[in-house]
N, C-alpha and C positions, 0 to 999 in steps of 0.2 A: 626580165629586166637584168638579172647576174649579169646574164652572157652579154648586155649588151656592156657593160662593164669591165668582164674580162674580155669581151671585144675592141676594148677603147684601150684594156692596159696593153694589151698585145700587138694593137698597133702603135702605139705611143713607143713600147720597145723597139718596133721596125722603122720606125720612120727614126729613132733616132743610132740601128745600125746604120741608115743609110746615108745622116747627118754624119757618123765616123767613116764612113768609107770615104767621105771627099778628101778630108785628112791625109797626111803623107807622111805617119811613121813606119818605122819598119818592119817594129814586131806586133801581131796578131795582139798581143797583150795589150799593148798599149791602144791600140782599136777599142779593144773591148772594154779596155777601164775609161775610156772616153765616151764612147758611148752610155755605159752607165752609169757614168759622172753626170752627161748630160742628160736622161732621165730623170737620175737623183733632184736635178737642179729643176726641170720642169713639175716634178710634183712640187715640190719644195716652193714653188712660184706660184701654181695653177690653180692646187688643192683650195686653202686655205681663203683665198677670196671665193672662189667658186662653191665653198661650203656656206660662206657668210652668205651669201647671196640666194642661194637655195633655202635657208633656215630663212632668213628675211620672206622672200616666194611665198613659203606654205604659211608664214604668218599672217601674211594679206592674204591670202586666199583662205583659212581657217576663218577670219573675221566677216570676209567677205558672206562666210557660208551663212553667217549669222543675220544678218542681212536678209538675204535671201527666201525666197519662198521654203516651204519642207525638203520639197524631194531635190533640187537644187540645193540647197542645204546640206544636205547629207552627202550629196557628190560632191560639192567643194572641202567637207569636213576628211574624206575619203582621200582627196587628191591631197590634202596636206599631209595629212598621217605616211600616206603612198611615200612622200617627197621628206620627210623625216627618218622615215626608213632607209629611205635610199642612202641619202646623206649619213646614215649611221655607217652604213654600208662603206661609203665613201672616207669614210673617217679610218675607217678598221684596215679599208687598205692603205691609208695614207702616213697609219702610223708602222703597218707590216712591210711596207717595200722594201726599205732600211735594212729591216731584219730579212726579208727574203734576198736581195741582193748580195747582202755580206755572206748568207748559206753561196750562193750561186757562186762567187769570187772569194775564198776564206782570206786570198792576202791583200784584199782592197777594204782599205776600211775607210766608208763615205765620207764620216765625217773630215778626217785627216785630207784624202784624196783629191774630195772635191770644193773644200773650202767653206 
């Protein structure tokens, strides 16, 4: 499940090379601090509900488990744990982009750059 994550961040980066190349500056730079402007700005939007929502998920589905017959039970106590994980996961890169971005560009600094 990582990869399907750095799956999703690595497309999330190319689809928003591709939202800067419609753009018409001149220089390469300015591309690239657009594009990972726009990034910055889609974690910064996306994460954050999408983590409340997943915690909320494994809640009913945790509860749910209780409910439940035993072995049933124990798969839905599994699938929450699973989905709390991930979400940790999901937290750890949400709070790293920022910091990985700024290695990637030293003279872009997000928060200034992209508002």
């Amino acid at each position: 499940m990582n990869m399907k994550i750095f799956g999703l961040f690595v497309l999330l980066l190319a689809a928003s090379f591709v939202v800067a190349a419609d753009a018409t500056p001149t220089d390469t730079g300015q591309r690239i601090s657009g594009a990972l402007c726009q990034l910055y700005d889609l974690m910064k939007n996306i994460f954050p509900p999408l983590i409340v929502l997943v915690v909320v998920m494994a809640a009913v589905i945790y509860a749910a488990g209780h409910v439940l017959g035993q072995e049933m039970g124990a798969r839905a106590k599994s699938w929450a744990l699973n989905l709390i994980i991930y979400t940790t996961i999901g937290i750890i890169i949400f709070l790293l982009v920022p910091w990985l971005l700024g290695q990637v560009v030293p003279e872009l600094n997000l928060e200034e750059a992209c508002g």
